[in-house]
C-alpha positions as CSV (number, residue, x, y, z in Angstrom):
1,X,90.8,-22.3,-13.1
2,X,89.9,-20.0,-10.7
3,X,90.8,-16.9,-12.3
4,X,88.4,-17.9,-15.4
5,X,85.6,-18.8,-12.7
6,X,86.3,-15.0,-11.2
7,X,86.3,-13.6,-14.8
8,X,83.0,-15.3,-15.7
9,X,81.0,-14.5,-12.7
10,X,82.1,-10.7,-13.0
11,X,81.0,-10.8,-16.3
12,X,77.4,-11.7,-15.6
13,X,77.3,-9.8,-12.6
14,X,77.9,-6.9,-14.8
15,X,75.3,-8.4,-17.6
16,X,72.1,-8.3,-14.6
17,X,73.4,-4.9,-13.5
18,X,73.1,-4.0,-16.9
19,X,69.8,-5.6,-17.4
20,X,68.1,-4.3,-14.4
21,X,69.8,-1.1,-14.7
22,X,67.7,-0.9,-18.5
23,X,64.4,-2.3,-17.3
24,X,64.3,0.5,-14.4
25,X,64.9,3.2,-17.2
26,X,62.2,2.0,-19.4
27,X,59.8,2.2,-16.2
28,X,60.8,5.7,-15.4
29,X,60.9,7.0,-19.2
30,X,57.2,5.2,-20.1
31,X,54.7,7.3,-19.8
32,X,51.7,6.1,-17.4
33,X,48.0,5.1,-18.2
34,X,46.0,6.6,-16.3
35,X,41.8,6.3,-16.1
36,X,41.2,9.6,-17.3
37,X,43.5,9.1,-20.9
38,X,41.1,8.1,-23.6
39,X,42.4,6.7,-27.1
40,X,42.4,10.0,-29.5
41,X,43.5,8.3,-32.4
42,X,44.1,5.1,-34.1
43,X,47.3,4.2,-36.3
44,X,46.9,1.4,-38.9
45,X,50.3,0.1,-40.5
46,X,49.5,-2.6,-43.6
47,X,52.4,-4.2,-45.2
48,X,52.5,-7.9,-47.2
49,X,54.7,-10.2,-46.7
50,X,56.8,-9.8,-49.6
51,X,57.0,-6.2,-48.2
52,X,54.6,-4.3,-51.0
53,X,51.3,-1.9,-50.7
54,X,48.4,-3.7,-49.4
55,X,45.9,-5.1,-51.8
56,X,43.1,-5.3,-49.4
57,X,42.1,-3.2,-47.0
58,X,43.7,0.2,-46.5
59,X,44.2,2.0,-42.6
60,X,40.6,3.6,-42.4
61,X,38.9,0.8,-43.9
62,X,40.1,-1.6,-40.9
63,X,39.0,0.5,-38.1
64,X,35.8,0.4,-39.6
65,X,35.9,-3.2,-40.0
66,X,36.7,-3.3,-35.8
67,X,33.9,-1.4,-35.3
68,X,31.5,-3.4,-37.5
69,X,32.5,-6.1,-35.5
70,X,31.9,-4.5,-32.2
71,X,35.2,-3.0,-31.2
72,X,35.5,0.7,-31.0
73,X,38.2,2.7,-30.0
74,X,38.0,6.3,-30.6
75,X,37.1,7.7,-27.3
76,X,37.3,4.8,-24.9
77,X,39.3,4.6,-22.1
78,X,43.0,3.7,-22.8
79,X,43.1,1.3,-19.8
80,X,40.2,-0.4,-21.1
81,X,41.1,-1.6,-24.3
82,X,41.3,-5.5,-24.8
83,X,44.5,-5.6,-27.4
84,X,44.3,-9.3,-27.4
85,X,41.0,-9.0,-28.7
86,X,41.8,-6.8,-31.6
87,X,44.6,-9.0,-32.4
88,X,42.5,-12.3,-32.4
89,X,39.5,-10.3,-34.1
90,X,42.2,-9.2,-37.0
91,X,43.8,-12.7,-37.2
92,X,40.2,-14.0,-37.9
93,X,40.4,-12.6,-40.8
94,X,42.3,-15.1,-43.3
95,X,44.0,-12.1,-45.6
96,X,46.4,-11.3,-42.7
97,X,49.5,-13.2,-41.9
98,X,50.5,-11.1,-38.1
99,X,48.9,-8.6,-36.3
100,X,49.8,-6.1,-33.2
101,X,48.1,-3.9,-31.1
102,X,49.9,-1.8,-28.9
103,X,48.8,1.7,-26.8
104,X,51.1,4.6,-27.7
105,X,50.0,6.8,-24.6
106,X,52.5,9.8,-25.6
107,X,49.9,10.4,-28.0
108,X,46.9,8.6,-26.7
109,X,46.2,6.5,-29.1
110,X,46.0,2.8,-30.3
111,X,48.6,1.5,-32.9
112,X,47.9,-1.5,-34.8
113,X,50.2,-3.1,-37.4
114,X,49.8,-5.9,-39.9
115,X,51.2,-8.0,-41.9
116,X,48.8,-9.0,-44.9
117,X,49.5,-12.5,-47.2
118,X,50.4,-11.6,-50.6
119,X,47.7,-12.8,-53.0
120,X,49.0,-13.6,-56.5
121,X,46.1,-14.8,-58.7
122,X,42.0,-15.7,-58.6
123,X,40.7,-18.9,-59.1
124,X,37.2,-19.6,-60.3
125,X,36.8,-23.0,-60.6
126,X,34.0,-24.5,-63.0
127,X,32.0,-25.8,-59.8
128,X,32.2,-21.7,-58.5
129,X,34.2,-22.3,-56.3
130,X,36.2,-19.0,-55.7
131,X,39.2,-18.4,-53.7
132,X,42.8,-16.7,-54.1
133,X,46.1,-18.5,-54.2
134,X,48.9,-16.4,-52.0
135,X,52.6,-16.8,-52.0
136,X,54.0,-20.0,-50.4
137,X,50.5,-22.0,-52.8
138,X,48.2,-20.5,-49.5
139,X,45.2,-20.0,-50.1
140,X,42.1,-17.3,-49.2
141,X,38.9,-17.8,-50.0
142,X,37.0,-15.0,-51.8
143,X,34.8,-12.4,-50.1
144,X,33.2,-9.4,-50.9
145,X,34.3,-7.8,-48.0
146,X,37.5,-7.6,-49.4
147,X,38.4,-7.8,-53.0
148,X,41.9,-7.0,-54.8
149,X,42.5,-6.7,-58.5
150,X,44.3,-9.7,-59.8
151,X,44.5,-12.0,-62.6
152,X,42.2,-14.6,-63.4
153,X,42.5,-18.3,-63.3
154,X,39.0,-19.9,-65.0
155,X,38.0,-23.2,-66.4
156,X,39.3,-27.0,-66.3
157,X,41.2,-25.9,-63.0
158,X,41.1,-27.7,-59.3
159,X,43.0,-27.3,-56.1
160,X,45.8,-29.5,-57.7
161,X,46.2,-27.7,-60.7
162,X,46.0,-23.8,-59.3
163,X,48.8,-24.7,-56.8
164,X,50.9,-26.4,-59.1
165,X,51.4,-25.7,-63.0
166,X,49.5,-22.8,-62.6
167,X,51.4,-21.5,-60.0
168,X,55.0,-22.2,-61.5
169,X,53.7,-20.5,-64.6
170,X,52.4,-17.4,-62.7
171,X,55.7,-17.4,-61.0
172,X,57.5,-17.3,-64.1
173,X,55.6,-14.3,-64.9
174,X,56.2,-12.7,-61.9
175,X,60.4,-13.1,-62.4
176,X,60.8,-11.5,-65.7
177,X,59.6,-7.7,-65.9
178,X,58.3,-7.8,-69.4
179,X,55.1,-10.1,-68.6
180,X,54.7,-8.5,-64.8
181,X,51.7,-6.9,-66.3
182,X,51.1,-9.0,-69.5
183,X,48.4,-10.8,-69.6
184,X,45.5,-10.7,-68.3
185,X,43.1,-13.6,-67.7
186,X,44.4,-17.4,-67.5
187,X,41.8,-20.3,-68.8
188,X,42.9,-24.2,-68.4
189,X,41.5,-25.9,-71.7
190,X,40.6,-29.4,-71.1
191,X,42.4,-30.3,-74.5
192,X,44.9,-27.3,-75.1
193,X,45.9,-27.0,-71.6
194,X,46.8,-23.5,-70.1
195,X,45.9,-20.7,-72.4
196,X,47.0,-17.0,-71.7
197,X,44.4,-13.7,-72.8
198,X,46.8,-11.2,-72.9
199,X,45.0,-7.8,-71.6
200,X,46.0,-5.9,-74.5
201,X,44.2,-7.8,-77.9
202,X,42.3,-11.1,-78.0
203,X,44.9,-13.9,-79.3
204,X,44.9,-16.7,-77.0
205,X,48.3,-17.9,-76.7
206,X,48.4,-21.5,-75.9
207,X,51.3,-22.8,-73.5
208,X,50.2,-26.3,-72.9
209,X,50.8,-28.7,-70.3
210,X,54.8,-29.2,-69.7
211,X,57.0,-27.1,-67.5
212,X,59.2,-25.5,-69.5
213,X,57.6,-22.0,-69.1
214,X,60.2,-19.3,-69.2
215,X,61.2,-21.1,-72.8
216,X,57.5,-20.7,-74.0
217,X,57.6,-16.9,-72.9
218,X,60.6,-16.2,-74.4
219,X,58.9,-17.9,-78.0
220,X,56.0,-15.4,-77.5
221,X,58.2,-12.3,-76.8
222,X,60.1,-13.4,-79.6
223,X,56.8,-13.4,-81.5
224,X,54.7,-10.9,-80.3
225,X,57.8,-8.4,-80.8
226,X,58.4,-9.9,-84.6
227,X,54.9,-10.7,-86.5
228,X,52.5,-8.7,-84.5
229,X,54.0,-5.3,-85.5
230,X,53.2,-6.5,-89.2
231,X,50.5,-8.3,-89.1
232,X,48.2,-6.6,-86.0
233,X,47.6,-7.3,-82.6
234,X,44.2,-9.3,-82.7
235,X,45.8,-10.5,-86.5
236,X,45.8,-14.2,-85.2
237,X,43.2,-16.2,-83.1
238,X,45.4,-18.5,-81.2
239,X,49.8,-18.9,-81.2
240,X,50.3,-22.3,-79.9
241,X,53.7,-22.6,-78.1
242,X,53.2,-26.1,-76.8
243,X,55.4,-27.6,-79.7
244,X,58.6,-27.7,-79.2
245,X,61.1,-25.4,-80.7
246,X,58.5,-24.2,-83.5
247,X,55.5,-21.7,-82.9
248,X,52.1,-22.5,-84.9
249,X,49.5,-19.6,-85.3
250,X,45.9,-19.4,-86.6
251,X,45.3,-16.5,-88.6
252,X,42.3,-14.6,-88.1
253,X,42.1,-12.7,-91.2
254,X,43.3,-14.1,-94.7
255,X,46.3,-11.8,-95.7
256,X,46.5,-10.9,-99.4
257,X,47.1,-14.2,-101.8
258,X,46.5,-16.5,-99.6
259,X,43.4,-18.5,-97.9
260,X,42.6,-21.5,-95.2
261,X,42.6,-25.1,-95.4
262,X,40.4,-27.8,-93.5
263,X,42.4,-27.0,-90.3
264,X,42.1,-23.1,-90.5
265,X,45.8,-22.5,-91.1
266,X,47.0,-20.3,-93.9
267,X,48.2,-21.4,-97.3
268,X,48.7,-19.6,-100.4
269,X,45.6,-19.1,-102.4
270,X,45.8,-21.5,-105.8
271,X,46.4,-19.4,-108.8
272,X,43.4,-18.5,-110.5
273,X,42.9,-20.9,-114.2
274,X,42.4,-18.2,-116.6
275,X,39.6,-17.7,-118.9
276,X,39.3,-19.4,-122.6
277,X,40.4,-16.2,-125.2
278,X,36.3,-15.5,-126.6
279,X,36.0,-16.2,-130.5
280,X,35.6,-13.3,-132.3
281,X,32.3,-12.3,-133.6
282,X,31.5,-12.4,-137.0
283,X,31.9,-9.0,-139.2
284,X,28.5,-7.1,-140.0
285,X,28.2,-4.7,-142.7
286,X,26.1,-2.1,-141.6
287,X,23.0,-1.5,-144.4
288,X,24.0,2.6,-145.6
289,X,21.5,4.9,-144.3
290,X,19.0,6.1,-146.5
291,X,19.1,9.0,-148.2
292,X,17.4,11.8,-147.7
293,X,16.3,14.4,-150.4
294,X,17.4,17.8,-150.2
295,X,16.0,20.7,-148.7
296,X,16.1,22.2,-152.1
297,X,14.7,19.3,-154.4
298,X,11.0,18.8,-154.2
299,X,9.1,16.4,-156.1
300,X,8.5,17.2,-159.6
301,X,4.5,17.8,-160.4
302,X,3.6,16.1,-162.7
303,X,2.8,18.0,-166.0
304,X,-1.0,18.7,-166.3
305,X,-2.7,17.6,-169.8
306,X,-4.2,20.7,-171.7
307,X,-7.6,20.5,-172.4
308,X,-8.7,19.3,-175.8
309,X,-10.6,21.4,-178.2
310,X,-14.0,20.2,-177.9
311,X,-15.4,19.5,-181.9
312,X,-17.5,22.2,-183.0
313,X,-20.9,21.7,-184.5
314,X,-21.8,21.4,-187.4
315,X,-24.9,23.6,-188.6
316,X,-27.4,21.9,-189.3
317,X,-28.4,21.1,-193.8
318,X,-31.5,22.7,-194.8
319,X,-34.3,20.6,-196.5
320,X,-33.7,19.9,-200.2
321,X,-29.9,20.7,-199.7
């Protein structure tokens, strides 16, 4: 027993020397503030959560924002600078997760590093209410101030339904590479449920209400790879995937022999009833032409009488003939 009691005291004896022996180095080796060093430069360091580019506000952009709210640092005295108050002044800000400030006096300057949420999507709710939903169903609420370029969530949607159906199906979007960048803009349809725009055409793909998302996106991969090839990209107005195993889709255009019924779907066009043969017209002898005399004929004059020999007179009987 006592040999375990020496063993363990040596061994924490030798742990302090140790510690101590680290602190005093740290002392010696850190360089000094003194009231002459002013802060010559300031380092930003943004990083989300998930460990990915900022989508907010880049390095140069914060500083400004510390100095619009009455912090500035370039030129002040080192050993006047409230970290603490950059720190809360940051945190204020509800797009950033951490934040640390810390004085770097090997090259007189202030470092600052943060650790911004991770947005994933924009809601715009029908009351306009505006705000983004972050990983872990957070939420910011939108300002102008600072803006990133996400998708769009609009319509029949609430609280309750951004953080939860449309934030599994966003999820699912996020997990398979192909529809990373897919679509576009999101809408909540009172009677259709969630409908996707994706960002290249304008067929709205409608996925419903039920869970079952990465079986719907596989339908429309399945689809959009197949049919739309063929047929176009903006060839249909809506694919609804909300039906089980089978995929119904609205033409926009009639193709070739076919047409719409009541509903708008496509069926084939009815065969056209072909026209009665027409009765043949009666025959027409055509009168002959008349003919024409020739050049060569003219009309025959008719033969002038000649003049009769007038009677001649007799001469006249003399008396007592």
């Amino acid at each position: 027993m006592k040999n375990r009691a020496f063993v363990r005291n040596l061994l924490l004896l030798l742990l302090s020397v140790a510690l101590i022996g680290g602190i005093a180095y740290l002392l010696i080796r850190s360089p000094r503030v003194t009231s002459t060093d002013r802060c010559e430069a300031v380092t930003v360091e943004v990083k989300t959560e998930t460990g990915g580019e900022p989508l907010f506000l880049t390095g140069d952009r914060i500083t400004d924002e510390l100095a619009r709210r009455g912090i500035q640092l370039r030129g002040k005295r080192l050993d006047s600078i409230d970290l603490r108050k950059i720190e809360r002044t940051l945190l204020s800000m509800p797009i950033y997760k951490r934040a640390e400030a810390f004085i770097a006096p090997s090259s007189s300057s202030v470092q600052i590093r943060l650790t911004e949420k991770h947005p994933l999507y924009i809601v715009q709710e029908a009351s306009g209410k505006s705000y983004y939903v972050t990983q872990g169903k957070g939420t910011i609420t939108v300002n102008p101030t600072f803006a990133a370029y996400l998708p769009i969530v609009s319509g029949a949607v609430d609280l309750k339904m951004a953080t939860g159906p449309v934030y599994d199906l966003m999820t699912a979007l996020r997990e398979d590479p192909y529809f990373t960048d897919y679509f576009g803009q999101v809408y909540v349809d009172e009677t259709d449920g969630i409908v996707l725009i994706p960002r290249i055409g304008t067929t709205r793909v409608i996925m419903g209400r039920e869970s079952n998302w990465s079986e719907k996106l596989r339908k429309w991969r399945i689809f959009a790879e197949s049919v739309l090839p063929k047929r176009g990209m903006n060839a249909f107005s809506y694919v609804n995937l909300d039906y089980g195993t089978q995929i119904i889709a609205r033409s926009r255009y009639v193709p070739e022999g076919e047409t719409f019924d009541e509903e708008g779907e496509v069926v084939a066009a009815p065969a056209p009833t072909p026209d009665p043969a027409p009765k043949p017209a009666p025959a027409v002898t055509a009168a002959p032409a008349p003919k024409k005399p020739a050049d060569t004929e003219r009309p025959r004059e008719k033969a002038k009488e000649a003049p009769k020999d007038k009677p001649k007179d007799k001469p006249a009987s003399k008396p007592g003939d």
